[in-house]
N, C-alpha and C positions, 0 to 999 in steps of 0.2 A: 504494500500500500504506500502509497503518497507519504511525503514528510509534510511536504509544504503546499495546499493549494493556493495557487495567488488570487490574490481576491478580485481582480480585474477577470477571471473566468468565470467567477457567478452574475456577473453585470453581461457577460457575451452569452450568458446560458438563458436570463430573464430578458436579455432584448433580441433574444430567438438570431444571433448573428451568427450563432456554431451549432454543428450538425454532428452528433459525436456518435450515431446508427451509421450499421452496414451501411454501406456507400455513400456516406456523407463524407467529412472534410480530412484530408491528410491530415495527421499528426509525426510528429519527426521528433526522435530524441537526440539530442545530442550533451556531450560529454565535455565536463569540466574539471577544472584543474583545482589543488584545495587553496587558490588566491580567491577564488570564485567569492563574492562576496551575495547571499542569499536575504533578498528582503521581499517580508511579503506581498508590500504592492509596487514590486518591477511588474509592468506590463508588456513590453517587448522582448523576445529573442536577441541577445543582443551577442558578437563574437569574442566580448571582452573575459578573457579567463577560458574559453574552449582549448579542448587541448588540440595540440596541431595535427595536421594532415599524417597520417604515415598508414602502410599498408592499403585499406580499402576503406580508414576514415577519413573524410572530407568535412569542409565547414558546413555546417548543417546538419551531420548528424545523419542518421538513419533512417526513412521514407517508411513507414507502415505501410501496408495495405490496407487500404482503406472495408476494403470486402469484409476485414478483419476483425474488424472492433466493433462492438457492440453496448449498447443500453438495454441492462434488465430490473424492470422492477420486483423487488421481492415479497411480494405482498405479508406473508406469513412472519417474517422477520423484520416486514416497516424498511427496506434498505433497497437501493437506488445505488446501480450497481455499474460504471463504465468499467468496460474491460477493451483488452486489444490481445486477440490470440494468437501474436505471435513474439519472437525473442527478437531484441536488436543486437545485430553478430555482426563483426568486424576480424577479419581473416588477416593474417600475416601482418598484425600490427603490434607496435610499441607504444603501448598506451601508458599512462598512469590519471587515474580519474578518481575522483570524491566525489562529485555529486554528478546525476543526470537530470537533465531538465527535458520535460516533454510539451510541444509549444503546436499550436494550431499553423499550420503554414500555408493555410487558404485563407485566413480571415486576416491580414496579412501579418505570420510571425507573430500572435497572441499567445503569452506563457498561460499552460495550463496547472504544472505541477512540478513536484520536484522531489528528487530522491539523492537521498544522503548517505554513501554506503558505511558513516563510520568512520574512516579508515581511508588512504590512500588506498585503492585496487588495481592491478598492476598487468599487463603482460609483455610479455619480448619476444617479436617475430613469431608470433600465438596467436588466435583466438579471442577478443575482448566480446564477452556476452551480457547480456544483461536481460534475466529474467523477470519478469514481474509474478504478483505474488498470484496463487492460487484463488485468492478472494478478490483480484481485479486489480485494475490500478487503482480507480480511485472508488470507495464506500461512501455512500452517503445518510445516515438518518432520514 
């Protein structure tokens, strides 16, 4: 689940501007470095603190499939559920990253969330993946 939802994505959710069902709006995750400074009303994707280009990561990050993600209401448990069923994976790259940010990139580059791994997460000429959680990316009450 989400660390951080920025609040400029429940103003894009209430004035119906983002479409976050199967075939609605790209979302893209992209990866930072731990200069990254996290507040929660940034409203734009911005490149300052992404970590740089190497292997098969580019600025901007990861492109979902849109086909992919989906809005479930849970009625039995009251909870309101965006998910994206797939992993963002980065092949032959040297990364090191602390947080990801996942950002609307149709509505143009509107932050939606943000994940904190902890920790510097690391790889060399590997694999950098990032799974989301089993209960979605983001949970809602």
């Amino acid at each position: 689940m989400a660390d951080v939802i920025y609040h400029n994505w429940f103003l894009q959710m209430m004035t119906k501007t983002v479409n976050m069902g199967s075939g609605g709006d790209v979302f893209n995750l992209a990866l930072f470095t731990n200069s990254k400074v996290i507040e929660v009303d940034d409203v734009d994707y911005s490149t300052t603190n992404e970590c740089p280009e190497t292997g098969n990561y580019v600025r901007g990050g990861y492109a979902f499939d849109h086909d992919l993600q989906s809005v479930t209401d849970v009625d039995g448990s009251n909870w309101d559920i965006f998910d994206i069923n797939e992993d963002a994976a980065w092949t032959t790259a040297t990364i090191t990253a602390r947080y990801a940010q996942v950002y609307d990139a149709t509505v143009p580059s509107k932050l939606v969330c943000c994940f904190d791994f902890g920790a510097d997460k690391s790889s060399t000429a590997g694999t950098f993946k990032v799974v989301f959680n089993t209960d979605g990316v983001i949970k809602l009450a």
